[in-house]
C-alpha positions as CSV (number, residue, x, y, z in Angstrom):
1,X,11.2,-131.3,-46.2
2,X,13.2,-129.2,-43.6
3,X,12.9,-125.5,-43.6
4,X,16.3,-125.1,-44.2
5,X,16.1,-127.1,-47.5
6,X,12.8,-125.1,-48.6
7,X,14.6,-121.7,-47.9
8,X,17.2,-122.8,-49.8
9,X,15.2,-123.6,-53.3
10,X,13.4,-120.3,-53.0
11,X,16.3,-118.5,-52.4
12,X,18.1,-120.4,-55.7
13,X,14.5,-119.5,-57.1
14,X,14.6,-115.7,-56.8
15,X,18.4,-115.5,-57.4
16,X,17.7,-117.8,-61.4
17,X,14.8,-115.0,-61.7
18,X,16.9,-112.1,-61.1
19,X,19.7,-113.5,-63.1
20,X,17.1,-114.0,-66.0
21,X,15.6,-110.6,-66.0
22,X,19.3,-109.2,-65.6
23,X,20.1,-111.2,-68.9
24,X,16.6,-109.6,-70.8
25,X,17.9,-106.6,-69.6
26,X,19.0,-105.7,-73.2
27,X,17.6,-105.2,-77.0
28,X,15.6,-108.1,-78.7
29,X,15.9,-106.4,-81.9
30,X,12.5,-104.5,-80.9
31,X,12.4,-101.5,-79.1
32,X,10.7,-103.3,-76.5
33,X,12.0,-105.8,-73.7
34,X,9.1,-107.7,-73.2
35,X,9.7,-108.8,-69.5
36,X,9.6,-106.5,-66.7
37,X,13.5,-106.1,-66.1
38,X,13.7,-103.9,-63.5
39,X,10.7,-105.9,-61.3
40,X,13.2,-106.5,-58.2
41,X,14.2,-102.5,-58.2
42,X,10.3,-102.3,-57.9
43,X,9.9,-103.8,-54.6
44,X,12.7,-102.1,-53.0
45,X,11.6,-100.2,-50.4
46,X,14.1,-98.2,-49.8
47,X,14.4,-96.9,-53.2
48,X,10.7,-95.6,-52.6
49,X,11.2,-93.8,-49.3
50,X,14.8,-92.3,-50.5
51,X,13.3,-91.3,-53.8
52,X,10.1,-89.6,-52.2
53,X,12.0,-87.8,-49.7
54,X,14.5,-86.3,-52.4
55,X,12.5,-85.0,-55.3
56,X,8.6,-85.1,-53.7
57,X,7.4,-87.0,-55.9
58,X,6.5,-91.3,-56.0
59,X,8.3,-93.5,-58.6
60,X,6.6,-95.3,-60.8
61,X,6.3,-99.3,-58.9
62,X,5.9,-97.9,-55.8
63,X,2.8,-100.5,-55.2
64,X,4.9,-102.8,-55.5
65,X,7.1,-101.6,-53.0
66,X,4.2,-101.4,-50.8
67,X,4.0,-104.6,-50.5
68,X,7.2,-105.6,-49.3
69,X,6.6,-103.4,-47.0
70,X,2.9,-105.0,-46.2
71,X,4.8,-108.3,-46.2
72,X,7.6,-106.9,-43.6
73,X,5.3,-106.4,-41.0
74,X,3.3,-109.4,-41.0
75,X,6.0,-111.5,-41.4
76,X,9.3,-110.0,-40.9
77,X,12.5,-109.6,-43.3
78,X,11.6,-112.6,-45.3
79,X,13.0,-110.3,-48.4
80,X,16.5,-110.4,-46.5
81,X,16.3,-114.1,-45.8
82,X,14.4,-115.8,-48.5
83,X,14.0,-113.5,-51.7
84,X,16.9,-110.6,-51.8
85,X,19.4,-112.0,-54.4
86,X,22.6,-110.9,-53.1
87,X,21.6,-112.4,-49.5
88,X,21.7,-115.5,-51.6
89,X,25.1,-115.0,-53.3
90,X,26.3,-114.2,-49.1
91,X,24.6,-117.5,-48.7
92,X,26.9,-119.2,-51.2
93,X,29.9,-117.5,-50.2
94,X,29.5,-118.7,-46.7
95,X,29.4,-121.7,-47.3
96,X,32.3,-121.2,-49.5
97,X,34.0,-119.5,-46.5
98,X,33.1,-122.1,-43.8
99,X,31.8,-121.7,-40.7
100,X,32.8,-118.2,-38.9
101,X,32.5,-116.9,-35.4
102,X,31.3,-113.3,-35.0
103,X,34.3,-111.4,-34.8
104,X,32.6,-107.5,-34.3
105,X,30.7,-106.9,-31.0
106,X,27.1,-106.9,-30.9
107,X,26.8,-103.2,-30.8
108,X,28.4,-103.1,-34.6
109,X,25.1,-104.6,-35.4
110,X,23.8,-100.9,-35.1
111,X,25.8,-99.4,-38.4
112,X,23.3,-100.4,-40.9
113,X,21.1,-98.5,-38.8
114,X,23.4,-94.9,-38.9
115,X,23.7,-95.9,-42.5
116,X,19.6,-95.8,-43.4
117,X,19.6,-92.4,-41.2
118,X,22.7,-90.2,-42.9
119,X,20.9,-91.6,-46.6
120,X,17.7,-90.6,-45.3
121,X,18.7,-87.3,-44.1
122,X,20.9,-86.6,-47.6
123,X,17.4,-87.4,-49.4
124,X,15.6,-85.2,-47.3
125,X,17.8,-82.6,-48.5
126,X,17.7,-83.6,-52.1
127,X,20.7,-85.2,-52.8
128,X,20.1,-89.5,-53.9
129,X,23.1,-91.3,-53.0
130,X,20.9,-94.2,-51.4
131,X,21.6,-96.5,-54.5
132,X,25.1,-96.6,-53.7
133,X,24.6,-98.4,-51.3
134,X,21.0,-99.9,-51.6
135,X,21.8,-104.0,-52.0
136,X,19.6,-104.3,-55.2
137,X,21.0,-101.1,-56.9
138,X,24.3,-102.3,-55.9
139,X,23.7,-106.1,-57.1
140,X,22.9,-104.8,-60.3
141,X,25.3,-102.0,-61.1
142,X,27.9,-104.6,-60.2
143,X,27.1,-107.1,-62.5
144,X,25.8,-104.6,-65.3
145,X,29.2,-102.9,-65.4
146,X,32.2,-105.1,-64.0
147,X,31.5,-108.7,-63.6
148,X,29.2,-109.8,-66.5
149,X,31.5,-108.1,-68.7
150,X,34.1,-110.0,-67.3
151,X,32.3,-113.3,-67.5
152,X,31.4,-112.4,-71.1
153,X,34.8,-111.3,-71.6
154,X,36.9,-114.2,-70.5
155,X,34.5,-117.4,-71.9
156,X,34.5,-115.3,-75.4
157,X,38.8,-115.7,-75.1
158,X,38.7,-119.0,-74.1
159,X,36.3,-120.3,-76.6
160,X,38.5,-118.6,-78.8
161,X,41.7,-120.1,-77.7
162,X,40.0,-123.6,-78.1
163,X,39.2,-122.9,-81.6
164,X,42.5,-121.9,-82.4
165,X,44.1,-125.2,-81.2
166,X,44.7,-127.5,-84.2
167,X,41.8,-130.4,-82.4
168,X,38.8,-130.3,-85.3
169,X,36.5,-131.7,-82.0
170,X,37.8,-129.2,-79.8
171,X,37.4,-126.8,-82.5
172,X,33.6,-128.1,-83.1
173,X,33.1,-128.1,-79.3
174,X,34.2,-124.5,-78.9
175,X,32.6,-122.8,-81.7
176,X,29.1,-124.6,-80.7
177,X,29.4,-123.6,-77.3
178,X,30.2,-119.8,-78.2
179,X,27.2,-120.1,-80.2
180,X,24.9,-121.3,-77.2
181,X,26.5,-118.8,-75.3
182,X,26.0,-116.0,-77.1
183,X,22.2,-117.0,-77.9
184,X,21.8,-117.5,-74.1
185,X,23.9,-115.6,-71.4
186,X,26.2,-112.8,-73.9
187,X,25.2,-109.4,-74.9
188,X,24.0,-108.0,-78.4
189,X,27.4,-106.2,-78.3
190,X,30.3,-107.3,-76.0
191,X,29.9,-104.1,-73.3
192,X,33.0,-102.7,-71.7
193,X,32.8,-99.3,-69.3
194,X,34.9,-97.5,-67.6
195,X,35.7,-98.0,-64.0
196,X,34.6,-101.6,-64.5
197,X,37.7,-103.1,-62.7
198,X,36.9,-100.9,-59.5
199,X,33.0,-101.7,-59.3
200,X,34.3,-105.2,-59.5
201,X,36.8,-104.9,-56.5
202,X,33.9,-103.3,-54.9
203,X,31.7,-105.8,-54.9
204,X,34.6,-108.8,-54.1
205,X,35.1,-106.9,-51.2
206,X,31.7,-106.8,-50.1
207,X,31.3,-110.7,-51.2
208,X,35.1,-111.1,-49.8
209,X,33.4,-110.4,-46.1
210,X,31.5,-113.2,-45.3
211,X,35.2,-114.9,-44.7
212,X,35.4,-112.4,-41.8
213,X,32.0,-113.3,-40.8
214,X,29.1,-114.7,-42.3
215,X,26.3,-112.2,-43.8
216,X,28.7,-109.3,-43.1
217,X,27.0,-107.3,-44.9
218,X,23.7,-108.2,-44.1
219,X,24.4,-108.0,-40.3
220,X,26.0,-104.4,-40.2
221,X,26.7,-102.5,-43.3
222,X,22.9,-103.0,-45.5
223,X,21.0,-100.3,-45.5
224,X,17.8,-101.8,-47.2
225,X,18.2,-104.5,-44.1
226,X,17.8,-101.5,-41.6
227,X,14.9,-100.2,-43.0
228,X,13.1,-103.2,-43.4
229,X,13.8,-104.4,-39.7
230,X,12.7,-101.2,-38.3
231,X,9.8,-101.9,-39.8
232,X,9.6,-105.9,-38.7
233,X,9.9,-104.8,-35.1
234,X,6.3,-105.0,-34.6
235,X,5.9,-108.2,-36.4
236,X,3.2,-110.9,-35.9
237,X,5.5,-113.7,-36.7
238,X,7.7,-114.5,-33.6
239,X,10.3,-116.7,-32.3
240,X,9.4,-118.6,-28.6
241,X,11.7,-120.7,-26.7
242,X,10.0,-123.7,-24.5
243,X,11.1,-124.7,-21.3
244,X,12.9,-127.7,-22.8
245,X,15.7,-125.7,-24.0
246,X,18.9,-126.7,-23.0
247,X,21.5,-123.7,-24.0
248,X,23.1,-126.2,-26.3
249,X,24.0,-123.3,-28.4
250,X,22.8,-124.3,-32.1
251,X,20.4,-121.2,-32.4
252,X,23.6,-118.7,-32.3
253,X,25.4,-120.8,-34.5
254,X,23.3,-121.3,-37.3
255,X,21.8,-117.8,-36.9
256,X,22.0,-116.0,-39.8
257,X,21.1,-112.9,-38.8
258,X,22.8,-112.8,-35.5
259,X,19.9,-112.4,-33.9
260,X,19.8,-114.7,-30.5
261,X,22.4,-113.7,-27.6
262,X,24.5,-115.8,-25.4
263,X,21.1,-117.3,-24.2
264,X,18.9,-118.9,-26.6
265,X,16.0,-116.4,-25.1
266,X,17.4,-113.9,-26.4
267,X,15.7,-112.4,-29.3
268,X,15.5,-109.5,-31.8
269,X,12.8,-109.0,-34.1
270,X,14.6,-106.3,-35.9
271,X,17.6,-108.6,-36.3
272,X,16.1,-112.0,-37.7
273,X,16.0,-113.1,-41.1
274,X,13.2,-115.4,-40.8
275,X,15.3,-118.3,-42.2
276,X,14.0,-120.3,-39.6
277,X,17.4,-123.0,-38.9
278,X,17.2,-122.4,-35.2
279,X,13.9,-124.0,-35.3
280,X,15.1,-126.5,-37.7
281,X,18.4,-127.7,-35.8
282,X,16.9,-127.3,-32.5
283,X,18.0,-131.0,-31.3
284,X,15.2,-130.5,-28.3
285,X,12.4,-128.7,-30.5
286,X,12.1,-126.3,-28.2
287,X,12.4,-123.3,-31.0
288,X,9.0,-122.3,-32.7
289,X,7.7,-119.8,-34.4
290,X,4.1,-118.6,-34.9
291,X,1.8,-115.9,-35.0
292,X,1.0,-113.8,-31.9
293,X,0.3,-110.7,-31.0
294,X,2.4,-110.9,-27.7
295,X,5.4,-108.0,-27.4
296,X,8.5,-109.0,-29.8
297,X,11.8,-109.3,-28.9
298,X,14.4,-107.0,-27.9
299,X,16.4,-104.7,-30.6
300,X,20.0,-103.8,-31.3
301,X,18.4,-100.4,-32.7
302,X,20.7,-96.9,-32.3
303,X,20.3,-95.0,-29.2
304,X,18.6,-91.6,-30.1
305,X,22.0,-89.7,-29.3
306,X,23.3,-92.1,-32.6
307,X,20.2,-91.0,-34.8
308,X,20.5,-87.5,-34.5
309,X,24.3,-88.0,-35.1
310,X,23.4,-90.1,-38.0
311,X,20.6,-87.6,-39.4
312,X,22.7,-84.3,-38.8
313,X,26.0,-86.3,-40.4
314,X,23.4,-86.7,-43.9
315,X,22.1,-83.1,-43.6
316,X,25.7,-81.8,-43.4
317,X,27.0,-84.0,-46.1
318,X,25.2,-82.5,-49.0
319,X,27.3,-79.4,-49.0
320,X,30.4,-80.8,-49.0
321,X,29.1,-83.4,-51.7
322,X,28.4,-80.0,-53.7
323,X,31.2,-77.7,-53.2
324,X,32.1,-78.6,-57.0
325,X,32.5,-75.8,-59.8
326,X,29.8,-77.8,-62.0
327,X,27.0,-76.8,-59.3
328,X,27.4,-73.4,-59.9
329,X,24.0,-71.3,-61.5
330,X,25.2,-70.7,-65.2
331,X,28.3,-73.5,-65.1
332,X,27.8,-76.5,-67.4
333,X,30.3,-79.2,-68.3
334,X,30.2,-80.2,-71.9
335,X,31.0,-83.9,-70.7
336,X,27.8,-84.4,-68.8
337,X,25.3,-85.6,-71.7
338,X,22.4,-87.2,-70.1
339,X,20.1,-90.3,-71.8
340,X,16.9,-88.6,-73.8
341,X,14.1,-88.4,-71.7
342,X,16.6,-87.1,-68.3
343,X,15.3,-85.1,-66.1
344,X,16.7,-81.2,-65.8
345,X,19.8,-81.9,-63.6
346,X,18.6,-81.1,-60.6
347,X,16.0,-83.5,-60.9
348,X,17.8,-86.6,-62.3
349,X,20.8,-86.3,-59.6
350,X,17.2,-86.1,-57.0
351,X,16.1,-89.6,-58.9
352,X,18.8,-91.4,-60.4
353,X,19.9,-94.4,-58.0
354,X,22.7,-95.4,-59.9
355,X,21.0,-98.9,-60.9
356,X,23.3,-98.9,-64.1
357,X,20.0,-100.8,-65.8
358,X,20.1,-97.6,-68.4
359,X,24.0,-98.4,-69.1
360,X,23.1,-101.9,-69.7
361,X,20.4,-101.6,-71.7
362,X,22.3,-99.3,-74.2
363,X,22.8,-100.6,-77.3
364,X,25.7,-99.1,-78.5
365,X,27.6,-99.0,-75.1
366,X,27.8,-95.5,-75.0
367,X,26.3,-94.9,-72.1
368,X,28.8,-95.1,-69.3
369,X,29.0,-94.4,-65.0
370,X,30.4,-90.7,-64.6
371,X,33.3,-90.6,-62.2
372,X,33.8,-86.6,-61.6
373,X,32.6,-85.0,-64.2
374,X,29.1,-84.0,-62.6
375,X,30.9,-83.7,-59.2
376,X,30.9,-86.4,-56.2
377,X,27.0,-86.3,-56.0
378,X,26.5,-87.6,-59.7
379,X,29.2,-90.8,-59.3
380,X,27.9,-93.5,-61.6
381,X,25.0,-91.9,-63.1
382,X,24.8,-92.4,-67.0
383,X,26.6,-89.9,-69.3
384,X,26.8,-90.8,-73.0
385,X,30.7,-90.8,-74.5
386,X,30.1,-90.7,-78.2
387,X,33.5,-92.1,-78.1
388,X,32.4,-95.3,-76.9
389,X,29.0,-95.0,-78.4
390,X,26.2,-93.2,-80.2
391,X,22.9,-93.0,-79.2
392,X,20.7,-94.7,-81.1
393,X,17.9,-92.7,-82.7
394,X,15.1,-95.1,-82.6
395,X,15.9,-96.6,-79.3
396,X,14.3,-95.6,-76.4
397,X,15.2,-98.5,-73.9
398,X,16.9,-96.5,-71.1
399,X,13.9,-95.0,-70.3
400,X,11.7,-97.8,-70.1
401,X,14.1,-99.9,-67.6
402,X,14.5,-96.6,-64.9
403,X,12.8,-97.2,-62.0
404,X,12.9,-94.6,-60.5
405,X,11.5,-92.1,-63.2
406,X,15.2,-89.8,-63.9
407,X,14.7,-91.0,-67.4
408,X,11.4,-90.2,-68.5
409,X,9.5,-93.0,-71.3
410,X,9.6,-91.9,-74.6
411,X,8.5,-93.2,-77.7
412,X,10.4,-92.9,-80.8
413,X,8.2,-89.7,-82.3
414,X,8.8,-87.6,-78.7
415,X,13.0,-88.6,-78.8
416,X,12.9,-87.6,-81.8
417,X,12.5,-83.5,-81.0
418,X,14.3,-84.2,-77.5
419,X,18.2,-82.8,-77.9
420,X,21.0,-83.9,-75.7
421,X,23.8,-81.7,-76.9
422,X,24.8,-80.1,-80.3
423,X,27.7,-81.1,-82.7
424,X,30.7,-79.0,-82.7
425,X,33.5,-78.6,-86.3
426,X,37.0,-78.4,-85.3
427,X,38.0,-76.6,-88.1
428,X,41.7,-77.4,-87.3
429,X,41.3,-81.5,-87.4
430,X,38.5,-81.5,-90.0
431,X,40.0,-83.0,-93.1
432,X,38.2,-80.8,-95.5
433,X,38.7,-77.6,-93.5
434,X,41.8,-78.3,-92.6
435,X,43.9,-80.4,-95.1
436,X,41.4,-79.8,-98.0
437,X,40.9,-83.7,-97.7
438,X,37.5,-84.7,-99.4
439,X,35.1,-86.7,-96.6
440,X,31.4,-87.0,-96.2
441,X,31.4,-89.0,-93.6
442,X,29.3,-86.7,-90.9
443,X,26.6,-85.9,-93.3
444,X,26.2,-89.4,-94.3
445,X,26.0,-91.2,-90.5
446,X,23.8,-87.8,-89.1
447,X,20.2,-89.6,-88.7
448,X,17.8,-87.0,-88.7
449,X,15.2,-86.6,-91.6
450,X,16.7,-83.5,-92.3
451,X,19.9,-84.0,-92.2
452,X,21.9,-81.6,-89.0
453,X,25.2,-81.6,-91.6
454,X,25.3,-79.4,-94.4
455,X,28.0,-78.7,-97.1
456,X,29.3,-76.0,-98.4
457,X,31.9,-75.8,-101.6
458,X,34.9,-73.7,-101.5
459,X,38.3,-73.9,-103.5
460,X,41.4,-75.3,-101.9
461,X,44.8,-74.6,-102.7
462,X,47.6,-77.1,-102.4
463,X,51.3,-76.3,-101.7
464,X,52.3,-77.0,-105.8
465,X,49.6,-74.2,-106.8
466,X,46.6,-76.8,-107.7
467,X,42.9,-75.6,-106.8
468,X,40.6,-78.1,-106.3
469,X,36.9,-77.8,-105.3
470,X,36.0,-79.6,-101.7
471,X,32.9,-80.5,-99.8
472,X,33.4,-78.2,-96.4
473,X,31.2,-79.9,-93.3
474,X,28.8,-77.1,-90.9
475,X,26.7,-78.2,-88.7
476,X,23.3,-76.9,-88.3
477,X,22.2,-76.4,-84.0
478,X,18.4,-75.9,-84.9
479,X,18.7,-79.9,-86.3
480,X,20.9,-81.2,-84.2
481,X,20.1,-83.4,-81.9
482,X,23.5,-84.4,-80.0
483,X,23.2,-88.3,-80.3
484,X,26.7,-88.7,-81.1
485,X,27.0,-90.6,-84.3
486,X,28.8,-87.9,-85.8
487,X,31.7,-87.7,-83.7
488,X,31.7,-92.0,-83.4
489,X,32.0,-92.5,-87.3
490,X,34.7,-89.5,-87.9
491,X,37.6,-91.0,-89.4
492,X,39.6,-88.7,-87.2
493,X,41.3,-90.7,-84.4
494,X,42.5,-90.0,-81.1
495,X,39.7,-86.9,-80.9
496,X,37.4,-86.3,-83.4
497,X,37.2,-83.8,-85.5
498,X,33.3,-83.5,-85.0
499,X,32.8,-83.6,-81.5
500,X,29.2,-83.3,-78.7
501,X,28.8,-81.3,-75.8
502,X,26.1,-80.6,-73.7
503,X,24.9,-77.4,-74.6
504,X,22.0,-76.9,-76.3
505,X,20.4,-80.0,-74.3
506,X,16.0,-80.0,-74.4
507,X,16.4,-80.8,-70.9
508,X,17.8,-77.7,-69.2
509,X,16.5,-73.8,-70.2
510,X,19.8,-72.5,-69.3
511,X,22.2,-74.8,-70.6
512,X,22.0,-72.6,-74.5
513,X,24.3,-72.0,-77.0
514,X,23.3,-68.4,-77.1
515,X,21.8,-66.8,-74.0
């Protein structure tokens, strides 16, 4: 079997794997998942290092991450060339794309590099934006939240028009396959989110690059690929070139990484992927590789001039990132309710990566990426829009999928006494209060044992003169608990006559209804 071939069904290996846990990566009914969905956001390195350096503390699969960093410098970025899953969808897309001569210099190989240096230097300083840009984190907010939607979006309408059509085997054919389909590959709920359609012109343009060049991405922008060749620069696997070589070529051609030169000699450790073609094209056999403990090959690394540029452009980012009202002492915004279980604010915005894994967990959808609301530093982290969706008071998923720890674990007994915002009665849109309109409909969807809703009778006069006695809706702070349900059940439309901020939340000692 060529090497090639091999490379390729472990690469189609990993990818099924991480499409499989992606799928899991929702409710079976039990408030467990049962397979470990986040195990790829484990291993990422990078995640580790970023999340240490913000908020001083380890996350919890940082073994794990260990030891693709163990395996990094015994054998070089095998993650980037045989495991990582959206290497493998650049793989596919170049082949879609065809063949493609480098069209950026070889210094342009050194951006990833300034990349892992300004992130590095932001963490340092205790502001996370590595996941937005961190492949893995990247892979997976972009399917989470634009293109499995889609997918699960558009085969729904088409089975849909098929059924419609007046064919009873067409018909038959559609509805089994929308049964398959939802059994195997649709979600509990059909998810939509906000800002789906630019997540998913994100990530096409990132795809779209390999028909500039192949493994754009890879080559100069990835910022998990820098990190992991620094680290593969002293590497015991090397690439040797035998006398019989003839320049023919093939080993800059097929070069994934772009790590050979204009002479097949020329070698970077940091550079190569390990996919190993130029050893199995060479039409002389003159490429090898083996183990040695021989000095590796040259580098494309930044010149120290660039890394201090680099680290000083991260350190003087985080101000600008938080010159925002919201990051004010004593400023809240009622919009930003967090997950149970999330870290004080300081904290999560120090540990969330932006994964999306707690937004596609959620059962109810309600979950959703912030855009402003929190400022430019908290960009796609989760805030719950009881518009969309409740929280669900016996679920406790979100925290068990964060992998980096800004959701804490729960079980059902501690969520229950953990508050996320409290309930507030517009008195102006509340039927009862307002129109003298009879509804119960607060009270009867509030889930806590003691109910957070109480009544309280009073008369109500209509314009001919009639009294009538109605049900008026309060809301109780000391039981409330935020999750929402209130204000998703109102029959009031448009906005809710029963509506949930922030304030009140377990999470923060400031953030109080009454100081």
């Amino acid at each position: 079997m060529r090497i090639k071939t091999a490379r390729w069904l472990v690469q189609i290996a990993f990818l099924l794997l991480f499409l499989f846990l992606f799928i899991q990566t929702e409710s079976k009914g039990d408030d467990t998942l049962g397979y470990p969905v986040r195990l790829f956001l484990d291993f990422d390195p990078l995640i580790l290092l970023s999340t240490l350096l913000s908020s001083r503390g380890l996350v919890p699969g940082f073994l794990l991450s260990l030891s693709a960093v163990v395996a990094t410098v015994f054998l070089g970025r095998v993650f980037c060339g045989w495991i990582c899953p959206l290497g493998t969808i650049h793989n596919i897309a170049e082949i879609a794309a065809g063949r493609r001569k480098p069209v950026l210099p070889p210094g342009a190989r050194k951006w990833k590099y300034w990349i892992l240096f300004f992130l590095l230097s932001s963490s340092l300083f205790t502001m996370q934006v590595t996941g937005i840009l961190d492949p893995l984190c990247l892979l997976v907010r972009s399917l989470a939240l634009s293109v499995h939607p889609a997918f699960q979006n558009g085969f729904a309408a088409l089975f849909q028009t098929a059924g419609d059509w007046p064919v009873p085997v067409l018909s038959a054919l559609a509805e089994g396959l929308h049964d398959l389909f939802r059994k195997l590959l649709f979600s509990f709920r059909e998810p939509r989110f906000f800002q789906a359609v630019f997540t998913g012109l994100l990530f096409g343009i990132i795809v779209g690059l390999n028909f500039v060049e192949k493994r754009f991405w890879c080559r100069y922008l990835c910022p998990l690929g820098a990190l992991l060749g620094l680290l593969s620069r002293k590497a015991l696997l090397k690439r040797s070139v035998s006398e019989g070589c003839t320049d023919c070529g093939v080993c800059g051609r097929v070069c994934q990484g772009r790590a050979t030169g204009e002479d097949a000699r020329e070698w970077a450790s940091s550079e190569c992927l390990a996919c190993f073609e130029c050893d199995d094209l060479c039409p002389s056999g003159s490429v090898r590789f083996g183990f040695s403990r021989e000095k590796g090959g040259g580098s494309f690394l930044p010149g120290r001039r660039s890394v201090l540029a680099s680290l000083l452009a991260g350190a003087a980012a985080v101000p600008f990132f938080r010159i925002f009202p919201g990051s004010r002492a004593g400023v809240f915004s009622g919009k930003l309710i967090r997950p149970p279980g999330a870290l004080d604010e300081g904290d999560f915005l120090a540990r969330c990566v932006r994964c999306g894994e707690c937004m596609k967990v959620c059962i109810t959808n309600g979950l959703q990426p912030a855009f402003l609301e929190g400022g430019l530093e908290a960009l796609w982290t989760p805030v719950l829009v009881p518009s969309v969706g409740y929280c669900e008071y016996r679920c406790t998923l979100c925290g068990q999928v964060c992998p980096t720890g800004a959701i804490k674990p729960l079980s059902p007994g501690e969520k229950e006494s953990v508050r996320i915002g409290t309930a507030f009665i517009d008195f102006g849109r509340c039927l009862p209060h307002a129109f003298g309109i009879p509804c119960l409909v607060c009270q009867e969807v509030c889930p806590t044992a003691m109910k957070a809703v109480w009544f309280e009778k009073g008369n109500v006069t209509d314009r001919e003169g009639g009294v009538r006695t109605v049900k008026k809706p309060y809301v109780d702070p000391a039981r409330c608990v935020g999750c929402g349900t209130c204000e998703h059940n109102c029959p009031v439309r448009g906005e809710p006559a029963i509506r949930v901020v922030s304030t009140g939340e377990s999470r923060s000692k400031e953030n109080r209804l009454l100081l």
